[in-house]
N, C-alpha and C positions, 0 to 999 in steps of 0.2 A: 311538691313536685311529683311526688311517686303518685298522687291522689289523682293530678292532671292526666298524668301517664294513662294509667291506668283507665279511664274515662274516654282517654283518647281511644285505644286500645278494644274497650265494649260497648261505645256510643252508636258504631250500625249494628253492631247485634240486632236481629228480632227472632229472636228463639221461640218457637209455638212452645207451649208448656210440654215439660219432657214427661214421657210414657215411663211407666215405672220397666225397667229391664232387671231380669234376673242375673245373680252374676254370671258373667261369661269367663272365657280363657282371660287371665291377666287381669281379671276386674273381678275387685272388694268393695267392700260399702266403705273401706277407708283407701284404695288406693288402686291405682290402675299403672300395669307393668309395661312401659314403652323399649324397646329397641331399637338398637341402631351400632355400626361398623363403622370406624373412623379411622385412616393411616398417621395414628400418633406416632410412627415413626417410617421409616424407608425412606423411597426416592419423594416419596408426593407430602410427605408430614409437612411441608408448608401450608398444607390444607387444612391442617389437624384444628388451626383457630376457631376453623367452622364447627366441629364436634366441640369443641372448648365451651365454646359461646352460647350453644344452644344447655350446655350441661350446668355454663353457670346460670340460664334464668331460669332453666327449672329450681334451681337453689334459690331462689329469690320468690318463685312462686310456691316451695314451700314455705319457706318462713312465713309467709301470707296466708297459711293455710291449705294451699291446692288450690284446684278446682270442684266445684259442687260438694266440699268436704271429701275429697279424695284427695292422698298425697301422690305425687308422680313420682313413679321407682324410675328414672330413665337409665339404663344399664346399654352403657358405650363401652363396644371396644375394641381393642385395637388388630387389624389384618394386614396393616404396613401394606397396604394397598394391590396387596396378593391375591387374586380371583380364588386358591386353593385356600388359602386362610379365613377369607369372605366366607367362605361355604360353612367351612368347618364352627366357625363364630358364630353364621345366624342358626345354623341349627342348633347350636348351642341355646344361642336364643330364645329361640320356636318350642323343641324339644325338651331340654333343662329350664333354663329359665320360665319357661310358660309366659311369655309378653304376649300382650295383647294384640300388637301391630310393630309392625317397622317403622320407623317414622328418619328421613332426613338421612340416610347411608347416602356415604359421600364414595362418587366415583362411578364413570364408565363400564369399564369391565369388571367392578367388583357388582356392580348391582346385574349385571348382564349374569354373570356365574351363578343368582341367587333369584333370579326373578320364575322360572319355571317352579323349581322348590316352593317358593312364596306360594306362586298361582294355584300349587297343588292341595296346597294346604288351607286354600281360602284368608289367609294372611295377608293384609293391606300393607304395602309397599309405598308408601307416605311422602309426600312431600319429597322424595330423592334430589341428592346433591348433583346432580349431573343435567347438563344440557342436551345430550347425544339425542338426534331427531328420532332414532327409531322408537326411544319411548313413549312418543306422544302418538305412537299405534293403537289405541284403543283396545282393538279386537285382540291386536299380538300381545297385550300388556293389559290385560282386566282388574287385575288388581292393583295397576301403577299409575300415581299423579305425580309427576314433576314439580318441582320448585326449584328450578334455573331455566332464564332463555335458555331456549335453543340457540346453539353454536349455530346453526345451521343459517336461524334465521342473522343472527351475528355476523356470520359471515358474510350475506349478504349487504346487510345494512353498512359495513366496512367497506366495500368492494364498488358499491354506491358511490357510497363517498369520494372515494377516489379517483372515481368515474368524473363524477361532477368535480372537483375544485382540481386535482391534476390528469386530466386527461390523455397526456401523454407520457406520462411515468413509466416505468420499470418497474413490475413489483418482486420482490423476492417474497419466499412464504417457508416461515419453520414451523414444521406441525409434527406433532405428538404421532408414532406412526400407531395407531388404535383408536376406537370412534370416533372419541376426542377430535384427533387430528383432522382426522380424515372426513366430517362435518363441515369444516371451514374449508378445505380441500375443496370438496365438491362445490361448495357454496360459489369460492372464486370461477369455477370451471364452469358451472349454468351463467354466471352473470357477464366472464368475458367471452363465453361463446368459444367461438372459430378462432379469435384473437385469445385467447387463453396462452397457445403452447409459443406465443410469438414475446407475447407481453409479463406472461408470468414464470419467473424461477423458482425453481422449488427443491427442500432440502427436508430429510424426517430426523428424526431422533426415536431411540427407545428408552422406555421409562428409566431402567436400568442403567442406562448409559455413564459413565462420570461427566464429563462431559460435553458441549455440543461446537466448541471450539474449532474442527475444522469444518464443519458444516457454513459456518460465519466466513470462513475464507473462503468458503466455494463461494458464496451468495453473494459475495462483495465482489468477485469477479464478474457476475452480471450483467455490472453495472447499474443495478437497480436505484430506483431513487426513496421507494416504499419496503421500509420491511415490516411485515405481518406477524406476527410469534401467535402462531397457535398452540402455546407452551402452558408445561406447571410453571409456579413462582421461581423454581430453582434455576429452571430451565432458560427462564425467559431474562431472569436477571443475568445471568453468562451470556447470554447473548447482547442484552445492553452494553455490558463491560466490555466483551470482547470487540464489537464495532469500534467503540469509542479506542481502545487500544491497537485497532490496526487503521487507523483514520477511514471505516465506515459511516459514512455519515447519511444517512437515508433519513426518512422521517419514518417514526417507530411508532408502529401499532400494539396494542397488544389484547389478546383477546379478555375476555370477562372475570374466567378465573387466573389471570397473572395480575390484576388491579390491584393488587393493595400494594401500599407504598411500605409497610412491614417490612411485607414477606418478599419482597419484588425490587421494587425501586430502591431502599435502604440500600439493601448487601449490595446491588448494582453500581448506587451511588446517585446520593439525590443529583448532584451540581451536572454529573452528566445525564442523568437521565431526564434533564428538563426540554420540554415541547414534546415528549411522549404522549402518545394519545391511547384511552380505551372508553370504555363504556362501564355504566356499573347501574345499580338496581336500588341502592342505599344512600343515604347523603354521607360525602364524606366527611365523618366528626371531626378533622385537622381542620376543614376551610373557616377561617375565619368569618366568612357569610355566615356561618349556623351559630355563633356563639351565641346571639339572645334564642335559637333557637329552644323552645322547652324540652324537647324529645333528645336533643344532644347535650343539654343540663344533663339532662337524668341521667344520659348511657354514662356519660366522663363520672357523673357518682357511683352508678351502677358499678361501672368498672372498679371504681378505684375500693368497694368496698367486698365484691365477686371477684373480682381477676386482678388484687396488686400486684403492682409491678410489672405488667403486662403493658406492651408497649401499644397506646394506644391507637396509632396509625397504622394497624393490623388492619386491615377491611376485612380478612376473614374472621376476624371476634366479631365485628357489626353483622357480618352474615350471619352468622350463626346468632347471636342474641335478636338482630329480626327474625330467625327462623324460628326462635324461644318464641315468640310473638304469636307467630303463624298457628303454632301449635297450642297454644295459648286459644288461640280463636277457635281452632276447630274443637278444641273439646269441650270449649265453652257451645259454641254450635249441636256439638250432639248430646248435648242436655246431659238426663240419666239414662241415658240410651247407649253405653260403650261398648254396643256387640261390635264384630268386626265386619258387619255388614254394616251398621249405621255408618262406623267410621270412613267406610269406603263411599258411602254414599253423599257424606256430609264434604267427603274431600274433592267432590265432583259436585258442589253444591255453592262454593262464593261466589257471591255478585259483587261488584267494586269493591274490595276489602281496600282500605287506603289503613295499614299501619305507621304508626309515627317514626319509625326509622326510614320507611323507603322516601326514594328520592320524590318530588313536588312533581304532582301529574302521574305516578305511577300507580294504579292498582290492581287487583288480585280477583281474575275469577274465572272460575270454570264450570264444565258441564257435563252430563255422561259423554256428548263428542269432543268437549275438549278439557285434555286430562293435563293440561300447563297452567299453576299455575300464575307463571312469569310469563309475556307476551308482549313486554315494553323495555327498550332501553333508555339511558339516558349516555350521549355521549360528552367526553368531559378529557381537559388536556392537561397533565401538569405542568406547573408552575415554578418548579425548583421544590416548594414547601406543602404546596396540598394542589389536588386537584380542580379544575375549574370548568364547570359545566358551558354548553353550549347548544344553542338551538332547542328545540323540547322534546319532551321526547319519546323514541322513533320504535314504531312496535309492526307488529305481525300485518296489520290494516295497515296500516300507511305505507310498510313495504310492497305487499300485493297490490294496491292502486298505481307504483312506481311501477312496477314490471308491467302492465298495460298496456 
């Protein structure tokens, strides 16, 4: 199984033979220093799976050896999702630790507090956990490639939707008041136009909050018939419960990062949270469709011998171990070439990457103008027990031919 994996994994490789590089920052003839900032604890640590997942297959790729004979040091840690903590941790980073690159920092404004510092230092800002559209600014962001849809594009493709199959709904919308948020915000606002402030309600939250309980009352008095959660897992799941407990009954959206059934639908409650809809990037390893799948073999092993007793209907450990993956690919991609310029280069460098965790039809690539590189969803409803996909799936092209 691990044999298949793996093959799956560096079967499009076509790697020119690598240039001999002298060491650089963070890079030894035995090991290369990666970085990254995760909220293993605060309001957002439901997030934290995603920094988990990527830390246990780097453990899995040492025990293999590394890559190119190199071990990977990846040094995660924790800023409880605090823009001031952010700073203080990657310069930590940067300065003390001497990493080679940032690779996979989860978060909006924690990577916004760290990205000028990054730029200045010529430090590649990697694969970031965050969908917020401004990053996929090239010129304002030289040193950043994303690894999440854009909300932005999300929010459209939701808004779509709702267009096409309930046309005449109410929509309510709870959004994160920071990028985050206000991404999906905007998204709804270009797509319903002029009818926007007639058809759509709107309520924010801050991160900080305990909280989002009476914002749910407000939005129920709408009368809406769509609620939208442009929310973290915490967030999104109190807002589940609380509908359900004052008989809100809308059909619920939820955006990209509230999908896992973990961190989200569990605490909420599978039995009510079923007919819920989102989108996600990953297959989810619960649906009973992937069991003879080989790549969800491996993760339920992976897991159970990297992360037991971790429940596996997390979607943010699948994130995060596909983003083990990703990263896996690029340093395989940049041969013995680990300056921090190949790695920038190489990260504005995939053509179809189709890894064995993402969802069927999804792949991976970019270019010096486009620095995402996620640009497809797959939307999917649950079930009461796992999620279940629908239609194929919907990315950046097929939404701009829509707007036409």
């Amino acid at each position: 199984m691990k044999k298949v994996l793996y093959a799956a994994i560096t079967a499009a490789l076509l790697i020119v033979p690598p240039a001999f590089a002298a060491d650089t920052t963070g890079v030894t003839a035995t090991e290369v220093k990666i970085g990254a900032t995760f909220p293993f604890s605060g309001p957002a640590s439901g997030w934290s799976g995603s920094g988990k997942g990527i830390m246990a297959y780097v453990n899995y790729l040492n025990d293999k050896g590394g890559i190119n004979g190199r071990k990977i040091s990846f040094i995660a840690l924790d800023d409880a999702y605090s823009p001031p903590k952010t700073v203080e941790q990657t310069r930590r980073l940067v300065d003390n630790d001497g990493v080679s690159f940032i690779f996979g920092t989860l978060g909006t404004p924690t990577n916004t507090a760290t990205a000028k510092y990054l730029a200045s230092k010529k430090v590649p800002q990697v694969f970031i956990l965050t969908g917020a559209s401004k990053f996929t600014n090239v010129p304002e962001y030289p040193v950043t490639t994303t690894g999440v849809p854009s909300y932005e594009t999300e929010g459209r493709i939701f808004a779509r939707h709702i267009s096409d199959t309930m046309p005449n709904a109410k929509v309510a919308l709870l959004y994160q008041n920071d990028d985050l948020g206000k991404d999906y915000l905007n998204a709804f606002k270009v797509h319903f136009g002029d009818d926007f402030a007639r058809k759509v309600s709107v309520a924010s939250y801050e991160v900080a909050d305990p909280t989002i309980d009476s914002q749910i009352v407000n939005l129920k008095g709408s009368g809406a018939e769509v609620l939208f959660l442009a929310a973290a897992p915490k967030f999104a799941a109190q807002a589940i419960r609380k509908s359900h407990e004052i008989g809100f009954k809308p059909t619920i959206m939820l955006s990209q990062v509230a999908s896992s059934i973990g961190a989200t639908l569990t605490p909420a409650g599978l039995d009510i949270s079923k007919g819920v809809m989102s989108s996600s990037r990953v297959k989810d390893v619960t649906d009973p469709k992937y069991k003879d799948d080989a790549a969800v073999k491996w993760y339920r092993e992976f897991m159970a011998k990297y992360a037991p007793g971790v429940d596996i209907s997390d979607a943010e450990w699948t994130y995060g171990v596909n983003h083990g993956m990703l990263l896996e690919y690029l340093l395989r991609q940049c041969g013995n070439d680990l300056s921090r310029e190949n790695v920038l280069k190489q990260s504005k460098n995939l053509k179809d990457v189709s890894l064995p965790l993402l969802a069927p039809g999804i792949k991976l690539s970019t270019s010096e103008t486009n620095n995402q590189a996620f640009t497809q969803l797959q939307l999917q409803r649950f079930n009461g027990t796992s999620w279940e996909t629908f239609g194929a799936p919907v990315g950046v092209v097929q939404e701009a031919k829509a707007k036409k």
